[in-house]
N, C-alpha and C positions, 0 to 999 in steps of 0.2 A: 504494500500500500504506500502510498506518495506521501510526502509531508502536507499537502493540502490536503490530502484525502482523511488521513489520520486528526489534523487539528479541526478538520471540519467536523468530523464524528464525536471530538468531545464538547466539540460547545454544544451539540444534539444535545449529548450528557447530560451536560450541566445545567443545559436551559430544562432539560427533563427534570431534574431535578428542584431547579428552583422554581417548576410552578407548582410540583407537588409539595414543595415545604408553604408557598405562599396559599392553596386549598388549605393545608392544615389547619394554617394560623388563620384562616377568617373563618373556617367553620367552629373552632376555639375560641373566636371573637365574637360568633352570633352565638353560641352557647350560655357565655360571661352576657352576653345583652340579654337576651330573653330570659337569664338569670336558671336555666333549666339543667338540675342536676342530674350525673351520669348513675342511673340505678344499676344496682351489682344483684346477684343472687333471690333474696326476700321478696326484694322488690323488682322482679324482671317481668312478673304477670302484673304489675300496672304500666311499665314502659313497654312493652309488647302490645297492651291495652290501644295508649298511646300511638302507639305507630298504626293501630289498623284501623283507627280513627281519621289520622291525619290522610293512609290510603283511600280509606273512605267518601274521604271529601274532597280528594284528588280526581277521583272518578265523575266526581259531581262536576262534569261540566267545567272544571277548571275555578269552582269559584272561591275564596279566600277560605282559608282552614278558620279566619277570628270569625264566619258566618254562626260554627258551632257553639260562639258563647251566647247568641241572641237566645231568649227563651222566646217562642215561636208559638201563640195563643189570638185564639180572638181578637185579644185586646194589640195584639201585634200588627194584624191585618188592617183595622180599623185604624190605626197610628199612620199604617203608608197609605190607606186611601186618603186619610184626612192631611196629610201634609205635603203625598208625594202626587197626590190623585185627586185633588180636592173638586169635592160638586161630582165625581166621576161618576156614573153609572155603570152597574155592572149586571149583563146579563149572560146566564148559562144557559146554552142550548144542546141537548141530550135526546136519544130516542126515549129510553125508559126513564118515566118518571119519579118523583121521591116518595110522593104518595100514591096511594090507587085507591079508590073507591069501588068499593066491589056490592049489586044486592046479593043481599044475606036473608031469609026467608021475608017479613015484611019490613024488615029495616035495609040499614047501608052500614054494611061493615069498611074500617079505615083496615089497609093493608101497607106495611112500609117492609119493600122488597129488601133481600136478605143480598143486596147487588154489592160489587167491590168499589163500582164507578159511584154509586148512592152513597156507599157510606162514605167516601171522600168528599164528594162534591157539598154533600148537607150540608153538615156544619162550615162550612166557606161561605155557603150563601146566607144560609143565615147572619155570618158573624159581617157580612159585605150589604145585608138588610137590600142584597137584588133581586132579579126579578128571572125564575128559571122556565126556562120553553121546553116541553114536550110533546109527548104525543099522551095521548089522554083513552086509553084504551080499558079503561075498568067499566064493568056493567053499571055503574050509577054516575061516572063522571061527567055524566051530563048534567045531570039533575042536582049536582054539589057546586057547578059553577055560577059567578054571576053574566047581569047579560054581556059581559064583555070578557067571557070564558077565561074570568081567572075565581081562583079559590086563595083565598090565606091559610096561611102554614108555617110553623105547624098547629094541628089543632090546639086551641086550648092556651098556646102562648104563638100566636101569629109572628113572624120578624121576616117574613119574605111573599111574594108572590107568584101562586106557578100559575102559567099561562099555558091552556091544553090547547093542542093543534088535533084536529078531527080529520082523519083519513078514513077512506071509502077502504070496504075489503081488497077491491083490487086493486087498490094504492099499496096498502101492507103487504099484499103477496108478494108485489113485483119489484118494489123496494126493500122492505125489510127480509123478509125469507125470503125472494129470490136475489137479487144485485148482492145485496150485504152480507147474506149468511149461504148460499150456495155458490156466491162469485171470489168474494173478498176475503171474508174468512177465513178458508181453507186456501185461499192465493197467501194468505198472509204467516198462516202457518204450516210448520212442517208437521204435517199427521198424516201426508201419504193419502189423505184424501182428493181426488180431484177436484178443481172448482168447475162449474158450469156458468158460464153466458150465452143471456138471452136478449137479444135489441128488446122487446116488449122492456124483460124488466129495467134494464137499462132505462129507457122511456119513462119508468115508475118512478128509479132513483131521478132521473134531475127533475121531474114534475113534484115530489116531496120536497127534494131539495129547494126546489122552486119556491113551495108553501111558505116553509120555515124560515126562507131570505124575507118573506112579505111580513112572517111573523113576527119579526127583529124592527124590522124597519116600524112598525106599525107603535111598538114597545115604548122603540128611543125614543127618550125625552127630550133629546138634543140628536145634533148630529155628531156627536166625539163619545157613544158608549165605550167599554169595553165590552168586547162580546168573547164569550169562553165556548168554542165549538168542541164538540165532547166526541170522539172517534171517529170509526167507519163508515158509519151512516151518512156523515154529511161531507163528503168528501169534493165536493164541488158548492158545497156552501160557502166558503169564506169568498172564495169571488164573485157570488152575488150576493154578496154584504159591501165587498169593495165597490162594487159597481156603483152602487146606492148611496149609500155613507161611508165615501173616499175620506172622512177625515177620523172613521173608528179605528180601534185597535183591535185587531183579531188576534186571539190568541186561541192554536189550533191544538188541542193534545191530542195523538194516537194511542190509543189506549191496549193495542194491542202488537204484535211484532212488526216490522217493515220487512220484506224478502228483499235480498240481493235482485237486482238490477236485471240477471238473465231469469228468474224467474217472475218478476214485477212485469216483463215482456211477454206473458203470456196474458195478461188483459187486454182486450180487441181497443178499450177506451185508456190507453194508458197515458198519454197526454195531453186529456182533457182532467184526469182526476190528479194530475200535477200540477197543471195550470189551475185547478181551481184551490188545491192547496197552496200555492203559492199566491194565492191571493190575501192568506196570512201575513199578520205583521210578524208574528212569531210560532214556530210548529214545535212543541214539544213531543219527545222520546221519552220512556221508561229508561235507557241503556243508551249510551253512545254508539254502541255497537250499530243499533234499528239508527239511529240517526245518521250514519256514516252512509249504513244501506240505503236511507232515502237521498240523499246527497248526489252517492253514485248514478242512482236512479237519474235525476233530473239530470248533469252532466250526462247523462248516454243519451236520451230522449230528448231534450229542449236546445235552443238556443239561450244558454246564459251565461251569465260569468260565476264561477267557483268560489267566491272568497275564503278559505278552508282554515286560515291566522285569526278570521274574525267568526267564524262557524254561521256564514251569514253564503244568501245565494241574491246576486241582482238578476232581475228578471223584468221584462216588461215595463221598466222603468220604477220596479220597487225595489225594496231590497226587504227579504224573510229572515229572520235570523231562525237557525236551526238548532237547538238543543237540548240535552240531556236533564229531564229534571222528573228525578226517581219520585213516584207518587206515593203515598203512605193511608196512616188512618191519623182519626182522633184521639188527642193524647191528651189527658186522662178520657178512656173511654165515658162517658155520663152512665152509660147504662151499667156500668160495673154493681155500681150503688144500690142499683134495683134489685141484684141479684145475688142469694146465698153462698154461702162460704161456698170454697173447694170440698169441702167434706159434706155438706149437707148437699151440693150438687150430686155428687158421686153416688150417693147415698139415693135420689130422685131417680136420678137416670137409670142408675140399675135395678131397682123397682119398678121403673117403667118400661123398660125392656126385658125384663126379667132374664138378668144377670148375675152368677154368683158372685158376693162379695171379692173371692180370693183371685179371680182371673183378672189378665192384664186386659186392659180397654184400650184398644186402637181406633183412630176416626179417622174417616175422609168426610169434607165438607163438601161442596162444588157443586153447579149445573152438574146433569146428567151430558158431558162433551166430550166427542171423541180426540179433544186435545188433552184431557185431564188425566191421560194414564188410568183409570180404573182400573180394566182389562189388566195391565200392567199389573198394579195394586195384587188383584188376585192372586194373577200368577207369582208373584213374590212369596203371599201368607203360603200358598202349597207348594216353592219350592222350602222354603221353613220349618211345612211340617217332615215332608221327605228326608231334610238332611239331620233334624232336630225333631224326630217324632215327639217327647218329651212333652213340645210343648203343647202338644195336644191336648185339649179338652182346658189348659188355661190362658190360653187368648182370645179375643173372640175382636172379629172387625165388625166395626160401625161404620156402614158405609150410606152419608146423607146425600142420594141426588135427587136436586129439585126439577123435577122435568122441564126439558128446554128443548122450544122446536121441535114437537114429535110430531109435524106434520110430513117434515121433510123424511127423502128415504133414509141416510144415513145415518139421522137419530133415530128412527125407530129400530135400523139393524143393531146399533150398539144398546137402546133397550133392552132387547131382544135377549142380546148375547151377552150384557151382565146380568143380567135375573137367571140363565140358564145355567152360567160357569156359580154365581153365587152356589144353585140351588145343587150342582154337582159337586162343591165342597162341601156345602152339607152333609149331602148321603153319604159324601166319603168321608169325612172324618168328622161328622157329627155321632150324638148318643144320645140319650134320655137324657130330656132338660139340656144340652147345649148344641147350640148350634155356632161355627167360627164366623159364619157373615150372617149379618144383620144389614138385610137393604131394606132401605127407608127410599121413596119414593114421592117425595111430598114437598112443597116447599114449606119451610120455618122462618119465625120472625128472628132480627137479629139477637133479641135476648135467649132466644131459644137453642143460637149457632153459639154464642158466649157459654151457657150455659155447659152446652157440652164440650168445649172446649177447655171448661175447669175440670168438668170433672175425667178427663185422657189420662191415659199414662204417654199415650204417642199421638204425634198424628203426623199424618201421610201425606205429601204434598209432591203431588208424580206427576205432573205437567211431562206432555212432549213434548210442548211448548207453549211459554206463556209470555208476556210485555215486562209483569210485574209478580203478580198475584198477590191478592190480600188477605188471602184466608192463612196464610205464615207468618203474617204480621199481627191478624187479630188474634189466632194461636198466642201467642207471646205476650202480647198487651191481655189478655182474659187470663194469665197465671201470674198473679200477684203473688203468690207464694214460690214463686222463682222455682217451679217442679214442671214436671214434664218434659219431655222429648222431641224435636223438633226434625221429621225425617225430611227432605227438602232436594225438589228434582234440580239437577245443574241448569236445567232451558229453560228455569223461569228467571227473571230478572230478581227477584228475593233473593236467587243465592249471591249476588255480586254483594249483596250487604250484612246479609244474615249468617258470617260466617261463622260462628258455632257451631250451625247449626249438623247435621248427618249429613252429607252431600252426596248423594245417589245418582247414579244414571237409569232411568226409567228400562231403560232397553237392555237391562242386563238383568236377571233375573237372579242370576246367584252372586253378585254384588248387593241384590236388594234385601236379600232375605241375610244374609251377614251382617247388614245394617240393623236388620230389621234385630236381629240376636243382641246385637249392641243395645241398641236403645233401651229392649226389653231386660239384661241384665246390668244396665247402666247406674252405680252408686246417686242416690241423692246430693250428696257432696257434689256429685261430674254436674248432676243436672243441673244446679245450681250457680258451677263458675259458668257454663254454658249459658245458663239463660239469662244472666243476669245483665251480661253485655249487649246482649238483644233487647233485650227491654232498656238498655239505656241509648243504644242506636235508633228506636222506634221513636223515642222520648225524644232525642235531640231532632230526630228528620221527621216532624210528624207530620201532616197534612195542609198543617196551616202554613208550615217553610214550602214545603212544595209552589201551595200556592202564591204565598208573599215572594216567590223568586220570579217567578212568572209576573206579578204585580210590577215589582220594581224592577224587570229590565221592561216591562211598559211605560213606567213613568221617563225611563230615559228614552228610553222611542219618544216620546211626547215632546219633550223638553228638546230633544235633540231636531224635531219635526218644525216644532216652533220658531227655534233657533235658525234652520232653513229660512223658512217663510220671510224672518226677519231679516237676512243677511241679501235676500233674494228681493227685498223693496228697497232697499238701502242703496244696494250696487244698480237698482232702476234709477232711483230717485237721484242719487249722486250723478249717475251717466248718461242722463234723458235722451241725447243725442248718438248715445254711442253705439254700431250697431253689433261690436263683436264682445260687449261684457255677459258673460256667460255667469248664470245662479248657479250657486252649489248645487241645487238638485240637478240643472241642465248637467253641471260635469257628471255627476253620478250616472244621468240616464247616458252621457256620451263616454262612460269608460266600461258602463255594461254593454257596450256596441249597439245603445239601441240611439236612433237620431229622430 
């Protein structure tokens, strides 16, 4: 080697060297600032704690790890309308509603759905005292409305108003069970289902969609709501909100997965239901992951520009910010209050089911869906007993599906074929007085899903895939006594946060059932440093941060909107005569290449 070559290699050296001594010294210098001491041994499950927190909220979208000291309440929401939102209007637009009125032999009985999207959205709206749109499909919700087809709610202590939207049968066919649940649904998730399209239902979805744009407009009290567009259903709603009231803020949440860009390519309408999602001022994802997948989506399909630094897409002369904001529940549940201890649960439920004290009680909650794993579920508890006969005759599954869509064919085949595989476990390794599955077929209110939830030893959460899922969540918030088991599929979006929890892959059968052995011979003590982290995860990310993040990168679209307009009279007003001063929004629209 040459003497250049040699003295060139060690200043390499030595400059390697001196940027890893100068990393040292300033991550030793943020240490001494933040004043955060190095824990050893005793203390390594609170720094361990610590770091899967800070990961936690790293995933979140990128947004400041200090968000986790806000306590995140009602009274939280109500602070950034009134100071970041002030005068704002806020309306939520959803297919299912938060109440149902249903006739009950000569009365009207109230029904409040056992939903994932209900129990989040409620209390927001309430605590934002807006005004929610849906569809209004209970046998007496005509006769509960006034003539300007809203009701108050909740009964008995009113703080919001829903407004029912009235569709023809063949409106609901062709829209909601055909377009949404035989098109999108199964496009959106991997369950190996095929979707079907039909131009009729197609026809259905934008003529709803259509409704529900007159229903917003009809609401706003001004023209700058905010409007909260709730899933699949309205997928070409936010741009006829745009169209109408170009000066609202839509904020769109998918509430369920986004497929990768070559399977998104199998909808006939795939650049209409883009284009009208980006008529959004903002789209939220459960997962960066489903956010990234819609990203790629419009880069393959549209004419836009990517901003991927700012997770934002210019399109048509707007710009949609795209992102990640993991949805939760209400933290402290209210309903907890209502309902009996963990022992006197335990104690109900298995009298009402008629259950021996000594056996272990497993639950699945969920729609009756062939994304929820059931099928799965099964097959797991019989590869268990095979490999672990033992535990025969003391476990028994609790499996709650509320039926959903047994019009269509492929819910009534997976009906079909959980009631037949239940009833084959039975025979086969049931006995006098017990049987291992227990299917309930019925839907329950939510103190009913709490309820059993305290009193589990496990419960089963087998998605093939899911956006989020909240029944892992309300699992954990319903056991205040920090017990219980939380088994949990890897494809739903709960596991990116719920890390305690059993982490299972649904499609593995003898992974499931060695899980399943864990949980069942799992120490009190385990369950305990387990759940306790999960319930303070729940606690810090409850429902109302979800929403307040949403809120306030609104108020900054706002402010930032405003800011336009004004910079854009200003550079008029100063240049009357000039004819090449171009407005901030004009460069925006000419660096998204639109002229």
């Amino acid at each position: 080697m040459t003497d250049y070559g040699s003295d060139f290699l060690w200043i390499l050296i030595l400059a390697s060297l001196g940027l890893s001594a100068l990393a040292v010294f300033f991550s030793i210098s943020r240490r001494h600032r933040d004043n955060t001491p190095v824990v050893h041994s005793a203390g390594e499950d609170v720094a361990s704690e610590a770091a899967r927190k800070v990961l936690r909220e790293i995933e979140k979208n990128g947004q400041s790890v200090d968000a986790a000291l806000v306590t995140w309440s009602p009274e939280t929401l109500r602070k950034i309308l009134h100071e970041d939102l002030p005068e704002a209007q806020v309306i939520v637009v959803s297919n299912r509603e938060p109440y149902i009125h249903n006739v009950k032999g000569d009365g009207v009985e109230l029904v409040v759905p056992a939903s994932g999207l209900v129990s989040a959205l409620e209390p927001i709206t309430r605590a934002c005292s807006g005004t929610w749109i849906a569809y209004g499909g209970g046998t007496a919700d005509r006769q509960m409305v006034d003539e300007d087809d809203r009701v108050q709610v909740p009964p008995g202590n009113p703080s919001y108003a829903l407004r029912r939207v009235w569709l023809t049968e063949e409106e609901y066919q062709g829209y909601y069970l055909g377009f949404a649940n035989e098109g999108l649904w199964p496009l959106c998730h991997i369950a190996f289902t095929r979707p079907i399209f039909r131009a009729s239902d197609w026809e259905a979805y934008e003529a709803v969609n259509r409704k529900f744009a007159d229903t917003v407009v009809a609401e706003a009290r001004n023209e700058r709501p905010i409007v909260l567009v709730q899933d699949y259903h309205f997928a070409l709603l936010p741009r006829m909100i745009r169209e109408r009231l170009p000066e609202a803020i839509v904020i769109t949440f998918w509430h369920i997965p986004w497929p990768n860009s070559e399977v998104f390519s199998i909808c006939p309408w795939r650049e209409r239901i883009l284009d009208g999602l980006l008529g959004s001022s903002i789209i939220g994802f459960h997962t960066q992951f489903h956010a990234n997948n819609f990203t790629e989506s419009v880069d393959r399909f549209l004419e836009s520009r990517i901003e991927r630094a700012d997770a934002a897409i210019s399109y048509g002369g707007q710009t949609t910010l795209v992102h990640a904001y993991p949805i939760s529940i209400e933290w402290p549940a209210e309903l907890l209050a209502k309902l009996p201890d963990v022992d006197a649960s335990r104690t109900s439920l298995r009298e009402r089911f008629g259950l021996k004290a000594d056996v272990k009680l497993c639950v699945g909650v969920e729609r009756l869906d062939y994304t929820k794993g059931i099928l799965d579920r099964f097959q797991a508890l019989e590869e268990l007993f095979i490999r672990y006969p033992e535990w025969v005759g003391k476990l028994v599954l609790l499996q709650i599906a509320a039926p959903s869509r047994g019009t269509l064919p492929a819910y009534k085949q997976l009906h079909d074929e959980c009631h037949r595989y239940a009833e084959e476990l039975n025979q086969r390794y049931g006995s006098k007085g017990y049987k291992p599955v227990v299917m309930v077929a019925e839907h329950h209110s939510q103190e009913q899903v709490y309820e059993i939830y305290r009193a589990a030893d496990i419960c089963m959460v087998t998605s093939l895939h899911d956006g989020m899922n909240l029944v892992a969540k309300e699992f954990v918030a319903a056991r205040d006594d920090e017990q219980g088991v939380l088994m949990l599929s890897t494809f739903a979006g709960a596991s990116r946060e719920l890390l305690e929890a059993l982490i299972v892959n649904p499609y593995d059968p003898a992974m499931m059932s060695e899980a399943l052995l864990q949980a069942l011979t799992m120490t009190p003590e385990e369950q305990r440093q387990r759940m306790r982290p999960m319930r303070e995860m729940v606690r810090d990310n409850n429902v109302y941060r979800w929403a307040g993040s949403m809120l306030l990168d609104a108020a900054r679209l706002r402010k930032r909107s405003e800011l336009d307009r004004v910079t854009a009279v200003t550079e008029r007003s100063a240049n009357p005569n000039v004819d090449n001063v171009v407005s901030m929004v004009e460069r925006r629209r000419m660096a998204a290449g639109l002229r």
